[in-house]
C-alpha positions, 0 to 999 in steps of 0.5 A: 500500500502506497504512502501517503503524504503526511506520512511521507513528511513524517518519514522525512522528518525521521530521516533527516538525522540519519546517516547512509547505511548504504554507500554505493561504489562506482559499480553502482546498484548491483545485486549485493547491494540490492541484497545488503539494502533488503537486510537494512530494510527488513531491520530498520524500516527507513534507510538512507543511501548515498549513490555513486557519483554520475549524472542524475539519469543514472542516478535514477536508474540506481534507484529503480533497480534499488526499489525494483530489488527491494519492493521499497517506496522512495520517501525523498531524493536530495542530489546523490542521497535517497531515502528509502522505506519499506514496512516489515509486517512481521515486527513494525519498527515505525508507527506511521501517522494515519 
């Protein structure tokens, strides 16, 4: 189920002390990050990933493959940080506002 805004303004006001959890390399979102960003996710729910460096379409194209691999939903992208939230339903971490 998608998110909806004020949740998503909730989830950014939660990520805006975190720190990158995933840093991705000059090979970009291959699929040991995508595994290693599914691990992050299942554990904390909202997850911050700094991406390697180029041009903002492949900065686009890493995080589709990330949201493709992971079924994530993409809360907010600031130049090459994105912050990432899936919900675990088997052990919720994150109360979301309604």
């Amino acid at each position: 189920m998608p998110i909806s805004p004020s949740q998503r303004r909730y989830l950014r006001s939660l990520a805006h002390d975190l720190h990158p959890v995933i840093l991705l390399g000059a090979k970009g979102a291959t699929e040991a990050v995508v595994k290693e960003l599914d691990l992050a996710l299942s554990h904390h729910e909202l997850v911050k990933v700094k991406l390697s460096g180029g041009d903002k379409e492949q900065r686009e194209e890493q995080i589709q493959v990330l949201i493709d691999g992971t079924k994530a939903e993409n809360v907010q992208e600031i130049g090459h940080i994105v912050v990432l939230f899936r919900r675990n339903e088997d052990d919720p971490r994150l109360a979301l506002p309604r």
